[in-house]
N, C-alpha and C positions, 0 to 999 in steps of 0.2 A: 425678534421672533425667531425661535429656531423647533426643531426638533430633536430626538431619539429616536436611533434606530437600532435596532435590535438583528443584525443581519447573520440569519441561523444557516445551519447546515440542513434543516429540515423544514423549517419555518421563522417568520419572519414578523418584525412588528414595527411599530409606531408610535410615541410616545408626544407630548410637548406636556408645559407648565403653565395651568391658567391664569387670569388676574388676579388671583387670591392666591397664586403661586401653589398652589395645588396641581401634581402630576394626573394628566390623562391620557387616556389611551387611545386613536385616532382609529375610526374601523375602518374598515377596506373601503372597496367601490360595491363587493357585493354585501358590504353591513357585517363580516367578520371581526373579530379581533385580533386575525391573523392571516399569514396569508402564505402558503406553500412557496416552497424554492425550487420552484418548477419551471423550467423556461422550453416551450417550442421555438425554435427557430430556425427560420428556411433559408438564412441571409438575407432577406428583405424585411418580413413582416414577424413579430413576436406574440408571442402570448404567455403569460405570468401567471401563475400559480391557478386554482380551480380548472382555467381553461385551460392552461395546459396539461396538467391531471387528464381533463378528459379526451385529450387527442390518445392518450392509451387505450383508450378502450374503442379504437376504433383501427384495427389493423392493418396494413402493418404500422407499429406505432415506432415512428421512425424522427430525428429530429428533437426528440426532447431530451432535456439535459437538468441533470440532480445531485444533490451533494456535490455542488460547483467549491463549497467554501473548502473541501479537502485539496483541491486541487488551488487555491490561492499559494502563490510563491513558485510554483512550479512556470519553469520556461516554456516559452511558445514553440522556439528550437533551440540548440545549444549549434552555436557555430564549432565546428572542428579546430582544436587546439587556440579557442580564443585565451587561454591562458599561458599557453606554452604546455608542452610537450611533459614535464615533470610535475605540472600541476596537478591538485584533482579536480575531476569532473563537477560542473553541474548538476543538480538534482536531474534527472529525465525528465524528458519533455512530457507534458500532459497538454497538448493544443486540443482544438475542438475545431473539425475539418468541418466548413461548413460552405457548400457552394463554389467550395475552390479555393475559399480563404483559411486561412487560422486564427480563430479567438483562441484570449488566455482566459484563465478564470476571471481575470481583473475584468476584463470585455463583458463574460457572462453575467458577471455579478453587476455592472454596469446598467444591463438590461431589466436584474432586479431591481433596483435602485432607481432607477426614472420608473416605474410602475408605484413604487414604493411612493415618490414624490406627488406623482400625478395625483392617488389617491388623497395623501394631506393637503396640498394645496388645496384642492376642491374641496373638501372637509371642511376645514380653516375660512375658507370663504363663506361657505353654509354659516358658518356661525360667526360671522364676523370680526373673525382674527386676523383677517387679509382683505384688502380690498378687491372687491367683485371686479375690478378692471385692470387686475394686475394679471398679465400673460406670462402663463403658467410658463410655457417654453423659454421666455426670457430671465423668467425670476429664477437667484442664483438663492434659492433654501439652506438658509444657515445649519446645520447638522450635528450630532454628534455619533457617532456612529461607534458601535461595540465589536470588541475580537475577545478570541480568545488567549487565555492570561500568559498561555504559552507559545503564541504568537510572535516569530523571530523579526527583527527591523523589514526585510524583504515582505512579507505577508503584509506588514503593517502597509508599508508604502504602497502596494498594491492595494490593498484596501481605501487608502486616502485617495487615489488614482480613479480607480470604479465610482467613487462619490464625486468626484469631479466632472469624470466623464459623464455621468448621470444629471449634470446641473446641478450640485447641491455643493453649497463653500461649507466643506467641512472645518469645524470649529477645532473638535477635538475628538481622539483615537481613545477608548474608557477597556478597561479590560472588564470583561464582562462579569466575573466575579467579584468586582469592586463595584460594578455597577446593578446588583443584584443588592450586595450588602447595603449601599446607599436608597434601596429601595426599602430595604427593613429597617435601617436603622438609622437615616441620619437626622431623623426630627423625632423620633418615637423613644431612641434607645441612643441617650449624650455620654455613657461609659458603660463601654463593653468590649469583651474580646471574645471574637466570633470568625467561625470556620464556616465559610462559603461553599459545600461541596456543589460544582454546577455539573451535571451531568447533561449534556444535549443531546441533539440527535447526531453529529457527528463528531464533536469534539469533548475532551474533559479536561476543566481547572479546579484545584483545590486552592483554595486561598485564606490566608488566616489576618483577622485587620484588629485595628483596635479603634476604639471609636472611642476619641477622647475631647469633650467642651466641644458635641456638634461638629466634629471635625473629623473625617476617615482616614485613617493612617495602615498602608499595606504595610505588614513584616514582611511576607513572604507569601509566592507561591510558586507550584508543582501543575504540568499537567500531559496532557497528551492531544496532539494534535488529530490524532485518525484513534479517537477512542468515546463510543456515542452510543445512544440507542440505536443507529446501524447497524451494529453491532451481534446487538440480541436481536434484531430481525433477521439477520441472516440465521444466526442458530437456527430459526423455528424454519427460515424457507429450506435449508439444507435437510432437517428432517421431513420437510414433508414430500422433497421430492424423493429422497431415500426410501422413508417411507412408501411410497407410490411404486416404486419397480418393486420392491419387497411383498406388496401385495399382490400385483399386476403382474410383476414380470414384464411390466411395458414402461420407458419412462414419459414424462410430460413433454411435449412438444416445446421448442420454442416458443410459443406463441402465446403459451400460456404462465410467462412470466411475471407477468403483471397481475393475473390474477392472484399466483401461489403470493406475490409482495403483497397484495391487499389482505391475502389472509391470513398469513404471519404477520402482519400488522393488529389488525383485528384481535387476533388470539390474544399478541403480546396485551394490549388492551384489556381484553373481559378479563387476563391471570390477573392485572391488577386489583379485582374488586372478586376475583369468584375463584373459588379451590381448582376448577379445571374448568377446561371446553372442549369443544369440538370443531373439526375442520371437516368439511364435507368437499368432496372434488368427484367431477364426472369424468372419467377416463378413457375415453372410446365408449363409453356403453356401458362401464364398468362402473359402479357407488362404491367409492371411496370413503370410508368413516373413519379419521383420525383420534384419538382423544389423546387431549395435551393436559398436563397437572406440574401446578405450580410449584408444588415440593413432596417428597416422597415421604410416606405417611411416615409417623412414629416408630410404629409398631411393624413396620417393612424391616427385610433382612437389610441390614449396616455396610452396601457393598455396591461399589460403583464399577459395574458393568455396562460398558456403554457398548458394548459390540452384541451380545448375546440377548440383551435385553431393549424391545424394541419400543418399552413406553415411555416416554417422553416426558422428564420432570426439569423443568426450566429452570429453575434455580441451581438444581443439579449441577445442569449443560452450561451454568453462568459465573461457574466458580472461577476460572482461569480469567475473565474479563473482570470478575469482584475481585479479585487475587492483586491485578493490576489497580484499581483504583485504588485499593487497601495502601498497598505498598507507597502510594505518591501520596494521600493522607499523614502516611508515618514520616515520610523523608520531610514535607514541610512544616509538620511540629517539632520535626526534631533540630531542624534549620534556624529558630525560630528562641529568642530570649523571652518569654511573659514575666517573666518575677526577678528583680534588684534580689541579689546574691552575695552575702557576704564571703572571701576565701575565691572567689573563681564563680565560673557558669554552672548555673545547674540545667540539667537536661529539661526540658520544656516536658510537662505533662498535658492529661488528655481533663483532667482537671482545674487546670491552669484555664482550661474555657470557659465564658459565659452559655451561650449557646452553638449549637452545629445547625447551619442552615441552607436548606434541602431548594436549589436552584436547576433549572431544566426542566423538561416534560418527560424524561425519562428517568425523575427520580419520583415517578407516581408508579416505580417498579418497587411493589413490597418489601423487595429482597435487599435494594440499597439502605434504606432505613435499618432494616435490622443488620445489616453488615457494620455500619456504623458503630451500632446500639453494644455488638458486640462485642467490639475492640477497643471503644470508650468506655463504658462500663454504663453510662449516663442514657437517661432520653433523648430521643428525636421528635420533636414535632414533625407529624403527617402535613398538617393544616396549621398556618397563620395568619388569622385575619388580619386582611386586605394584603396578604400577602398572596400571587398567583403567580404559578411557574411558567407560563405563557408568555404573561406582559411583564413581568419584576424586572427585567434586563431591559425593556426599552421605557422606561418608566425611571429607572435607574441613569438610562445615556440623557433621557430630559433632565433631570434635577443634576445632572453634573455641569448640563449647561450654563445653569441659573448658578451651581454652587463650586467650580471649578477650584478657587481658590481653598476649599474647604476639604479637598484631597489631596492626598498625598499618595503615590504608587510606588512601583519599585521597575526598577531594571529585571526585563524576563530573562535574558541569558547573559554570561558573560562576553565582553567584547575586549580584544585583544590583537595585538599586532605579532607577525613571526620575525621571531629574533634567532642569531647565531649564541647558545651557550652552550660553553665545554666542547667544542666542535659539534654539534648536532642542533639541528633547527628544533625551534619549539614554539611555543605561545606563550606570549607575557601577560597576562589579564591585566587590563589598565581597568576598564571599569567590571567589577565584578560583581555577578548575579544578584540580586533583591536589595543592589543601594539604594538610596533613594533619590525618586525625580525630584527636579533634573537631576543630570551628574554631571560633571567634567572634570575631566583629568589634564594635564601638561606633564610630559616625560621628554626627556633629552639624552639622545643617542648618539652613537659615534658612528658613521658609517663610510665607505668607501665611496668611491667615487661611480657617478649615474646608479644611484642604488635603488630597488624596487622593494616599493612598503607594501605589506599583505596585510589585507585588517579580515579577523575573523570572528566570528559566532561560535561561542559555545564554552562546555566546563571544560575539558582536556586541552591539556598541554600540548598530547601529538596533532600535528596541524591537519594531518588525515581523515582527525576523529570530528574534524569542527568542521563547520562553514563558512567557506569564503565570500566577505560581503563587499570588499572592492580592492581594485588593483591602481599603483600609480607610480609610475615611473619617472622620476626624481632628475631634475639635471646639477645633482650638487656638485661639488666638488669635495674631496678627502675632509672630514672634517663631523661638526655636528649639524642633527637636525631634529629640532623640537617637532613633535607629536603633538595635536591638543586632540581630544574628543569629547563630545560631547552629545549625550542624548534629553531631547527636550518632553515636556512632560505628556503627550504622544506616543514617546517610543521611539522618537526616530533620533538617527542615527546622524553625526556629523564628524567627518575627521577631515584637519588639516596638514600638512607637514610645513614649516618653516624653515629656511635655511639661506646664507649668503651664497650668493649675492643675489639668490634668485626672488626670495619672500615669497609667501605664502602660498602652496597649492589644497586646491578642496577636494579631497579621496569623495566621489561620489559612491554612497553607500547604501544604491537604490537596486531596482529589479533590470532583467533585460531590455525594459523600456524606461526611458527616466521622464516624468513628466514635467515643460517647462511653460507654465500657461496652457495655452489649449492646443499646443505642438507636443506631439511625442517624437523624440529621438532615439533610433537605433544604436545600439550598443557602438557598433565601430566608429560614428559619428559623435557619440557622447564623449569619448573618449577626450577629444580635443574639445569640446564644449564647456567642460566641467570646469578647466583649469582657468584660477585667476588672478590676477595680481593683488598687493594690497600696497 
């Protein structure tokens, strides 16, 4: 028995696969089919999504914490010069001070993820999937849990960490664009080539597969990790506090930040079904009457004024964020072989696709479709029955459970070691961006004596420009030492070095915390922990 988990930046889901092997969707505790990524917490006691929504409106609204999944990968603290002085830095720390302590996002998401569990086990028991006498806090719920496709090894591992720590034996890591696609197509549509655009509430994957004999095969994808309906929420809340001194001459108080997000929320919402709306706000004693439109009419003068002109057309104000998905759209068709070429490659076109299919709740924004529609040339389906952009991602992480064998992904970035060429340091790419899982490589080097291997993340060569995923200081002697690496069909990350007379050590290529069982070790400690004989 396992489930899906769909674990969003704005919302969150539940999946498993019944005895007729049919995906369903698990509801909450309060009968949803979703459930906010919302967490209060005092350092003691928690609250998850609905309830914690409503500790906002109850002031001061202090302790709750959101859009946790932007913050995965990000350190708790970065120790000073843990790499040495000439290294580069750590991403910044992003902790969550709480009580006197520091959670990481791994932590927070942890808190979502036992809420998450509580609700399907209970579920699961109701309907006789689980035994009514199995204790919930002891049962380790087999998982498959979802990221996004642009998701680097560090986030993954973090992520596999929070399911752990939540009690669920995670099975397997799905990128959530393949697990959308295997929601559309992997019993419905046995030959097809299909573009995945998943737009969430805080992240975006573009992913292109081919679905060949019932089988999912990733080429390629593109995406953005801090790029979501977040996004176009802020647009509408910065207009309408601007708005508000503009009329008022007074601005909104602190206090009423939660309201302006509920109603830039709301708004984004009704553009999707209505020409325009309205936002009403009371300001001291002052009615405030906003009105917001979704796109600026036909027959309007052809001129984007955004300082002189204070009415507000969302699509307008959405161009720079369309601009961005556009662009990662092009780069992974263009990355991308669909059609056997006699003479050489021909460039991948936008007709080389079977379908483009519309993933996230923030592609129930008008504007994305027709962004698509315009640069393809082709239709977009709005609606696909039994297709819903809510549940298709954790409905997707269930059937990968059942069907694991019957996917194939790709490597999200390249990974590579810094080597000396032509006197200047660089990056070798051993395994490089959208192979296919698994992968592994073996390279053999010449290196000096006690030499330090740097294994990094990313497309660039300058080692500045990538991410460094682990460090490991070598006792060889003048001579060679094999490199093997290997990434498993997860995502995650393994590298070795090899060398006499010492054999084998393991570069751990985790986050600031390495989880080993239900021990977490501190980075300085890991250090000696990692390394093993063979």
């Amino acid at each position: 028995m396992h489930i899906g988990i769909d674990l969003g930046t704005t919302y969150c889901c539940c999946a498993y696969v019944d005895e007729h092997g049919q995906p369903r969707v698990i509801p909450t505790a309060e009968g949803d089919l979703t459930t906010p990524s919302v967490v209060w917490f005092d350092g003691r006691t928690a609250e998850i999504g609905k309830r914690a929504n409503a500790r906002k409106l109850t002031p001061p609204a202090l302790n709750i914490y959101e859009f946790i999944k932007r913050d995965i990968g990000k350190p708790v603290q970065v120790p000073p010069a843990l790499f040495g002085d000439t290294e580069p830095a750590l991403p910044a720390a992003a902790p969550y001070e709480i009580g006197g302590f520091r959670y990481g996002a791994a932590g927070m998401s942890a808190i979502l993820l036992r809420k998450l569990k509580r609700d399907a086990v209970r579920w699961l028991k109701r309907q006789k999937r689980l035994d009514a006498d199995i204790d919930e806090r002891q049962l380790e719920l087999d998982a498959v849990i979802t990221v996004p496709a642009y998701f680097g090894d560090k986030e993954r591992q973090e992520t596999k960490l929070a399911g752990y720590a939540a009690g669920l034996n995670v099975i397997g890591i799905i990128n959530e664009p393949t697990a959308a696609a295997l929601s559309y197509g992997l019993m419905n549509h046995p030959s097809s080539r299909i573009m995945v655009f998943d737009l969430g509430g805080g992240t975006f994957d573009v992913t292109i597969l081919e679905m060949r004999d019932n089988e999912a095969v990733v080429l390629g994808s593109r995406g953005h990790n801090a790029l979501g309906g977040r996004d176009w929420d802020r647009l509408l809340e910065d207009y309408i506090y601007d708005a508000v001194v503009a009329r008022t001459g007074r601005a909104l108080p602190e206090s009423a930040g939660f309201e302006v997000q509920q109603r830039a929320l709301a708004a984004k919402h009704e553009l999707s079904d209505a020409a325009e709306t309205a936002v009403f706000l009371n300001v001291d004693g002052t009615d405030v009457d906003l009105r917001i439109f979704r796109e600026r009419p036909a027959d309007a003068e052809n001129e984007f004024d955004m300082t002189g002109d204070d009415t507000f057309y969302f699509e307008e104000r959405s161009l720079d964020l369309l601009t961005q998905c556009r662009v990662l759209c092009e780069a992974v068709l263009a990355s991308v072989q669909l059609t056997e070429t006699w003479g050489g490659r021909r460039r991948s076109a936008w007709t080389d696709l079977d379908e483009i299919i519309l993933a996230g709740g923030s592609c129930r924004m008008p504007m994305v479709a027709k962004m698509l529609e315009r640069i393809s040339g082709r239709t977009v389906r709005r609606h696909i029955d039994g297709f819903n952009y809510d549940t298709a991602i954790a409905i997707g992480a269930a059937l990968y459970g059942k069907h694991r064998q019957r996917v194939q992904d790709v490597v999200s970035h390249s990974i590579g070691v810094k080597v000396m060429q032509e006197g200047r340091l660089s990056i070798e790419h051993l395994l490089p961006k959208d192979s296919p899982l698994p992968a592994s490589v073996e390279r053999v080097y010449r290196a000096g004596p006690r030499a330090v291997l740097w294994v990094y993340e990313g497309e660039s060569a300058v080692p500045d420009e990538c991410v460094l995923r682990g460090r490991l200081e070598l006792e060889n002697q003048e001579g060679t030492v094999t490199i093997a690496m290997r990434i498993d069909v997860n995502g995650i990350l393994t590298v070795t070095a090899d060398y006499p007379p010492r054999g084998k050590q393991l570069v751990e290529v985790q986050n600031e915390l390495f989880a080993l069982g239900p021990r977490v070790i501190p980075l300085r400690e890991k250090v000696q922990a990692i390394i093993i004989n063979s």
